[in-house]
N, C-alpha and C positions, 0 to 999 in steps of 0.2 A: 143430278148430273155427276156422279160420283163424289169421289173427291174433292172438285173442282168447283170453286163457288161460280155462277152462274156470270160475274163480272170477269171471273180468269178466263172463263172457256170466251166471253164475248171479244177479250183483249188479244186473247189466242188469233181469233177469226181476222181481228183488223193489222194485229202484225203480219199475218200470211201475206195480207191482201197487199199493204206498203209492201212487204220483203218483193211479191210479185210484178206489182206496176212498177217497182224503182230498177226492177231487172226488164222490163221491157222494152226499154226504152220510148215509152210513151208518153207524151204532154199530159199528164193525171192532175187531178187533184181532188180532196173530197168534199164531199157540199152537205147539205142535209141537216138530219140530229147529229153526226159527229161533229161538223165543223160548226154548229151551234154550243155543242158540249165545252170546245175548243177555246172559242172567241168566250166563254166563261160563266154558263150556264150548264151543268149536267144532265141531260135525261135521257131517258132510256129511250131502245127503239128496237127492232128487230131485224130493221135491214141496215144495211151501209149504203149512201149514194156517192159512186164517183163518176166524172167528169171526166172525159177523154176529149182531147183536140184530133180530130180529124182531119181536118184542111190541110192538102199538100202532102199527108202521111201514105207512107208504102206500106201496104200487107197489112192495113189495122186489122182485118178478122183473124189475122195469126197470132199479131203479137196480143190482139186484149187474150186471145185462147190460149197463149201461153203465160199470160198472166193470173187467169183466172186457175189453170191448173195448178198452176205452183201454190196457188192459194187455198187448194183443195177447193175445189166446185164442181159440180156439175156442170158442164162446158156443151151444148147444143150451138151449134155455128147457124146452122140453119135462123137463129133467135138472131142473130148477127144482121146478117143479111136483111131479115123482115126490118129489123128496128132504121137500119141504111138507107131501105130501101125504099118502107113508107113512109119517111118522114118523121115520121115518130119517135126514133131517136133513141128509144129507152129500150135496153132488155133485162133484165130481172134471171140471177141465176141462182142456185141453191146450192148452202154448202153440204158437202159428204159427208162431216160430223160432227154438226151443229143446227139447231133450228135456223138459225141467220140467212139471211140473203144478200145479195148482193145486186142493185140498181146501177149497172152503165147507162150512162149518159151521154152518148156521142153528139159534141159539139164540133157544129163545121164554122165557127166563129172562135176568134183566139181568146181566149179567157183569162183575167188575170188572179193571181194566186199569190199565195203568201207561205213562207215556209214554217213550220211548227213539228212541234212533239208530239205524238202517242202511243201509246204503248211502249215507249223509251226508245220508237225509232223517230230520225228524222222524215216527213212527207212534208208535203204541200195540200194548202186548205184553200177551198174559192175564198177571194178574197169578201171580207166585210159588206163592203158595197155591191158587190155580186151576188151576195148570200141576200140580203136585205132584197132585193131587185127582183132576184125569183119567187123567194115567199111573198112579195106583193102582189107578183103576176098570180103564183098557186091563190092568195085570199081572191084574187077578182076572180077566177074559174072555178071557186069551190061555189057549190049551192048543194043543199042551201048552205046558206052563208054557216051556221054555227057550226057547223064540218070544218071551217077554218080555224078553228079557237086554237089549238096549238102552235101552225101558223101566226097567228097573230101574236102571239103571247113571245114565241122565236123572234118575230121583228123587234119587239121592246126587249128583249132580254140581249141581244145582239147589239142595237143601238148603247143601250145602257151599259155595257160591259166592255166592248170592244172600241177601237180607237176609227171612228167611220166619217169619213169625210162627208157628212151629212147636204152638204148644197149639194155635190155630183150625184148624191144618191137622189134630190131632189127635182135636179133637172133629165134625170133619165125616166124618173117616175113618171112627169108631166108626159115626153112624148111615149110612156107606155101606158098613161091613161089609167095611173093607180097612184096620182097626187094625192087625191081625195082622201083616199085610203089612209094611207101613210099619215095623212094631215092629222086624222080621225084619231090613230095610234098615239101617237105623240101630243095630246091634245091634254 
């Protein structure tokens, strides 16, 4: 990658990304391996996941397309639309000049976040217990199960590292039917 160690050009990709969702005025925040990396475990990944609040918002296919511009991507709206429209929620875009990608997340539920540093800008990261909460749903949806191992490995390193109000996270687990789970981890 020229000059550029392969960790500059990845930091490159995610300060675009902040400098563009913080000009969009959009409810963002990022979830995934960064905000695993975050809450105080490092590792690598090849896409970025953020989270967009949709609920009550005007013109979200403009403003994530003008956020994903700013951030150099490859911008199909069409991908917009499908993700809105089936339910599915997720569109996945490619940067212009970088391997990386980029997973929107369009949530029509309010999410809660936490503010944090990366790449020496300030963002917003899903919070602790949100981040724990998905990766338990992703463990019960992965089959076979040992597709999970990363996943699972992000639950203990999250829990362990970060400061997680473990009972909330407990009783949200129960009514999403991944106490088990959770129990297993922590075991």
């Amino acid at each position: 990658m020229g000059g550029d160690g392969w960790l500059d050009v990845f930091y490159g990709f995610v300060r675009r990304l902040v400098e563009g969702f913080e000009g969009s005025g959009l409810d963002y925040a990022f979830t995934g391996a960064l905000a695993v990396s975050f809450y105080g475990v490092p590792r690598t990944t090849s896409d970025v996941d953020v989270m967009v609040a949709v609920a009550g918002e005007v013109d979200v296919k403009t403003k994530v397309a003008g956020a994903l511009e700013r951030a150099g991507l490859e911008v199909d709206l069409h991908k917009v639309d499908v993700a809105l429209e089936s339910g599915y929620n997720i569109a996945s875009f490619k940067c212009k000049t970088s391997p990386y990608t980029v997973d929107v997340i369009f949530s029509r539920e309010q999410f809660e976040k936490q503010p944090g540093t990366v790449a020496d800008l300030k963002t917003f990261f899903q919070s602790p217990e949100g981040l724990v909460l998905a990766k338990l749903r992703m463990i019960k949806a992965t089959l076979p199960h040992e597709r999970a191992a990363k996943d699972k490995e992000d639950v203990k390193a999250v829990l362990t590292f970060a400061n997680v109000d473990v009972e909330a996270v407990k009783q949200q687990a129960k009514k999403d039917g991944t106490l088990e789970i959770l129990e297993n981890l922590t075991a």
